[in-house]
C-alpha positions as CSV (number, residue, x, y, z in Angstrom):
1,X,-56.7,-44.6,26.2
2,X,-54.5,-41.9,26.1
3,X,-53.3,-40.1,22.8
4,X,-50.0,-39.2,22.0
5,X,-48.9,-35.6,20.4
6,X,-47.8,-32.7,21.0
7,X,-49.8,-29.4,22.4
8,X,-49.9,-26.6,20.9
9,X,-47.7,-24.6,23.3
10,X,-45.1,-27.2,22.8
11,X,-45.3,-26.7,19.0
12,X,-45.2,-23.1,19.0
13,X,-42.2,-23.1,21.4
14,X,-40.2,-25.5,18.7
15,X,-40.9,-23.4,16.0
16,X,-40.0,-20.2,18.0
17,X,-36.3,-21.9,19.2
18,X,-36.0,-23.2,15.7
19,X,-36.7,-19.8,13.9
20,X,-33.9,-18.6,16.6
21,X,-31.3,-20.8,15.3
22,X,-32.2,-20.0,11.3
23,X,-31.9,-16.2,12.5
24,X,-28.7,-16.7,14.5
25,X,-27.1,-18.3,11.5
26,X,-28.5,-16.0,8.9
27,X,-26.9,-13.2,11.3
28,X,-23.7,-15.0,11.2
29,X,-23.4,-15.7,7.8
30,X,-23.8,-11.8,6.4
31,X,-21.0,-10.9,9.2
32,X,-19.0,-12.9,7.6
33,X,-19.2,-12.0,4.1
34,X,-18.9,-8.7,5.3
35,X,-15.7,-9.8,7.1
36,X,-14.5,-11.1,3.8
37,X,-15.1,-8.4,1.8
38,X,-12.8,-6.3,4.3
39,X,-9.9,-8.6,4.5
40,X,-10.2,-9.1,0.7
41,X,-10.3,-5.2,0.1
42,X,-7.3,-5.2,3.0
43,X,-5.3,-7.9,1.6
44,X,-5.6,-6.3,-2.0
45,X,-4.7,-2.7,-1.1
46,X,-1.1,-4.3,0.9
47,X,-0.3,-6.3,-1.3
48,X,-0.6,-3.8,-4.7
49,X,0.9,-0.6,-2.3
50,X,3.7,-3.2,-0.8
51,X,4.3,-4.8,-4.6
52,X,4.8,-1.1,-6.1
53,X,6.9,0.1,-3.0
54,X,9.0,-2.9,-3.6
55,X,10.0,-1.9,-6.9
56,X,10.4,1.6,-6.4
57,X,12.7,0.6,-3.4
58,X,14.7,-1.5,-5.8
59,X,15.1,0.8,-8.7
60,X,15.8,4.1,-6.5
61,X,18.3,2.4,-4.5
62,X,20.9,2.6,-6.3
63,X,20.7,6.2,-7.1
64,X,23.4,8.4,-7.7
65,X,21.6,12.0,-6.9
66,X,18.2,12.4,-5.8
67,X,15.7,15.4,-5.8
68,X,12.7,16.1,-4.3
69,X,10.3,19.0,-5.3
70,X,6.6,20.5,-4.8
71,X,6.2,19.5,-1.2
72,X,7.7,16.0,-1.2
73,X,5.4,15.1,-3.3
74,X,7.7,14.7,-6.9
75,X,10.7,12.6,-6.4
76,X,13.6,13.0,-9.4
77,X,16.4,10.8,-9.6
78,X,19.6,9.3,-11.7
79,X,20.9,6.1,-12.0
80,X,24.6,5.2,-12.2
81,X,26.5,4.7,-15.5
82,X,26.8,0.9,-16.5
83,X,29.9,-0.6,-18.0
84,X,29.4,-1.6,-21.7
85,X,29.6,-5.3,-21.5
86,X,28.9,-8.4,-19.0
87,X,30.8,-9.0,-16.3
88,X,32.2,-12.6,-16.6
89,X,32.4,-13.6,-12.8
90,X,28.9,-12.1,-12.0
91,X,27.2,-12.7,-15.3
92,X,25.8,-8.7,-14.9
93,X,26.7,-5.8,-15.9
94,X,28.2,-3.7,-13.1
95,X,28.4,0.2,-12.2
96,X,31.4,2.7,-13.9
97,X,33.8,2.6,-11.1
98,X,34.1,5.8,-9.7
99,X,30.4,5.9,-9.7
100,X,28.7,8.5,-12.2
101,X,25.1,9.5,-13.5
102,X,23.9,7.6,-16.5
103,X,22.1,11.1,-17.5
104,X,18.5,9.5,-17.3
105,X,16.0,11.5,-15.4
106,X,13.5,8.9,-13.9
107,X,10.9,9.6,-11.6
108,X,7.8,9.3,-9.6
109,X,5.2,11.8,-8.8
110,X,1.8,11.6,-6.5
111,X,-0.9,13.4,-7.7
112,X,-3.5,13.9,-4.6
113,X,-6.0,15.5,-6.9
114,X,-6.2,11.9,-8.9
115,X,-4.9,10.1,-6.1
116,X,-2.5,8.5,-7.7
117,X,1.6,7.6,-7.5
118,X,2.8,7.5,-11.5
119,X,6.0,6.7,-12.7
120,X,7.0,9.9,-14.5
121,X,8.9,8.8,-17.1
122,X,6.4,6.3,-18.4
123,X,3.4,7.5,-17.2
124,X,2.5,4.4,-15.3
125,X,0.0,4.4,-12.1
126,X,1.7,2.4,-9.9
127,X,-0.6,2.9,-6.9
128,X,-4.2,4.4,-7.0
129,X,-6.4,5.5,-3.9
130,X,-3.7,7.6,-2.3
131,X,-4.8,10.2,0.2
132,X,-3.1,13.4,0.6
133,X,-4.2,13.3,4.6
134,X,-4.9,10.7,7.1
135,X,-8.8,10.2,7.0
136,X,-8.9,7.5,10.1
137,X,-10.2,9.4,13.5
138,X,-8.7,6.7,15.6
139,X,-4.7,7.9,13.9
140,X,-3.1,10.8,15.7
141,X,-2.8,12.6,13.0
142,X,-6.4,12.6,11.7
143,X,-6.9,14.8,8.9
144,X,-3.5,16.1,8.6
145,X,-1.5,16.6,5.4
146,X,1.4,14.5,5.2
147,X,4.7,14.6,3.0
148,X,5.2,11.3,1.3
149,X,8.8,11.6,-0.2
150,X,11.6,12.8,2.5
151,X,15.7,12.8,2.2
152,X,17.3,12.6,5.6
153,X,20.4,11.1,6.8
154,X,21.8,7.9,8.2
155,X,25.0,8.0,9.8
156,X,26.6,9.2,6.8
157,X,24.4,7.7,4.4
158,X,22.1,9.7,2.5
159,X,18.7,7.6,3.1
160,X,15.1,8.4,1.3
161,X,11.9,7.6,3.2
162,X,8.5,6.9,1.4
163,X,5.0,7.3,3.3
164,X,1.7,6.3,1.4
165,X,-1.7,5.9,2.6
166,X,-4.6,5.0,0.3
167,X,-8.1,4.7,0.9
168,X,-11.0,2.4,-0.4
169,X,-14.4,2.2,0.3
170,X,-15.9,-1.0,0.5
171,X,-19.4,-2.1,1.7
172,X,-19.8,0.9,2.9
173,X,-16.8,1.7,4.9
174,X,-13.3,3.3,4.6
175,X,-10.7,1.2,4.8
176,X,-7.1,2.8,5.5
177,X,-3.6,1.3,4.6
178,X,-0.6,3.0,5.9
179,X,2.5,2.0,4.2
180,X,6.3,3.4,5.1
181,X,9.3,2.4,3.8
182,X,13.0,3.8,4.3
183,X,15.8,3.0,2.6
184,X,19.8,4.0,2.5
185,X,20.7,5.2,-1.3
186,X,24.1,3.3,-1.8
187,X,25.5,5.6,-4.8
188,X,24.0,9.6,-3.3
189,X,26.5,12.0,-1.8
């Protein structure tokens, strides 16, 4: 008679493919928490830096004169003058027709030292983590200074361009956000 089992060999082997498959998993399992934590930080940075460029795009728009100072990085504007009362088609009130300042200085100012882009007339931070450089190696322009307000001209439109980048370390690592944004300033001369 002949006993059934298994040897020891054959145990041994089992327990060596099965410990295999618990480390494989285990292996895969912190990648992707890690992988999480990166598209999280990621999807977090875009959306608050694409959020606040979005309203700065919408307010500046408009503008009827727009200055920049201390090495594009202070950006001064007025708004037009608004009629009095609602308009009855549109339901809004519209701009003085011809177009003139409403006399409100409004503004936005990043501060690389606090890494910050405040809203200077309430004192807001609108975006934190900003860089004053561009600290990925794999950019061209790796550790150089960049200007992130800048008037220039489209056609014959006066058009202001905003460049960001901010920077947040998360398990360990850097992660780098670029954002750029142009727009054409409908009231500037």
């Amino acid at each position: 008679m002949r006993r059934r089992g298994m040897t020891l060999i054959e145990l041994v082997t089992g327990m060596g493919l099965m410990m295999l498959l618990v480390l494989g998993s285990m292996n895969l399992l912190t990648n992707s928490f890690k992988s999480l934590q990166r598209t999280t930080s990621d999807v977090t940075m875009t959306d608050q830096t694409s959020r606040s460029l979005r309203k700065l795009t919408e307010k500046i728009r408009p503008a009827v004169t727009v200055t920049i100072t201390n090495s594009g990085t202070t950006l001064a504007y007025n708004l037009p003058k608004m009629v009095s009362s609602v308009d009855p088609v549109t339901g809004e009130y519209e701009e003085v027709v011809p177009v003139t300042s409403d006399g409100v200085a409004h503004g936005y100012a990043v501060n690389f030292s606090a890494g910050t882009l405040t809203d200077t007339q309430t004192g807001k931070v609108l975006i934190q983590n900003v860089c004053s450089y561009d600290p990925d190696p794999n950019s061209t322009l790796y550790n150089k200074a960049y200007v992130p307000f800048q008037i220039s001209s489209i056609g014959t439109y006066k058009a202001l361009t905003i460049n960001l980048i901010t920077l947040d370390a998360t398990s360990g690592q850097s992660r780098v956000m670029r954002m750029k944004t142009t727009m054409i300033l409908r009231n500037a001369q």
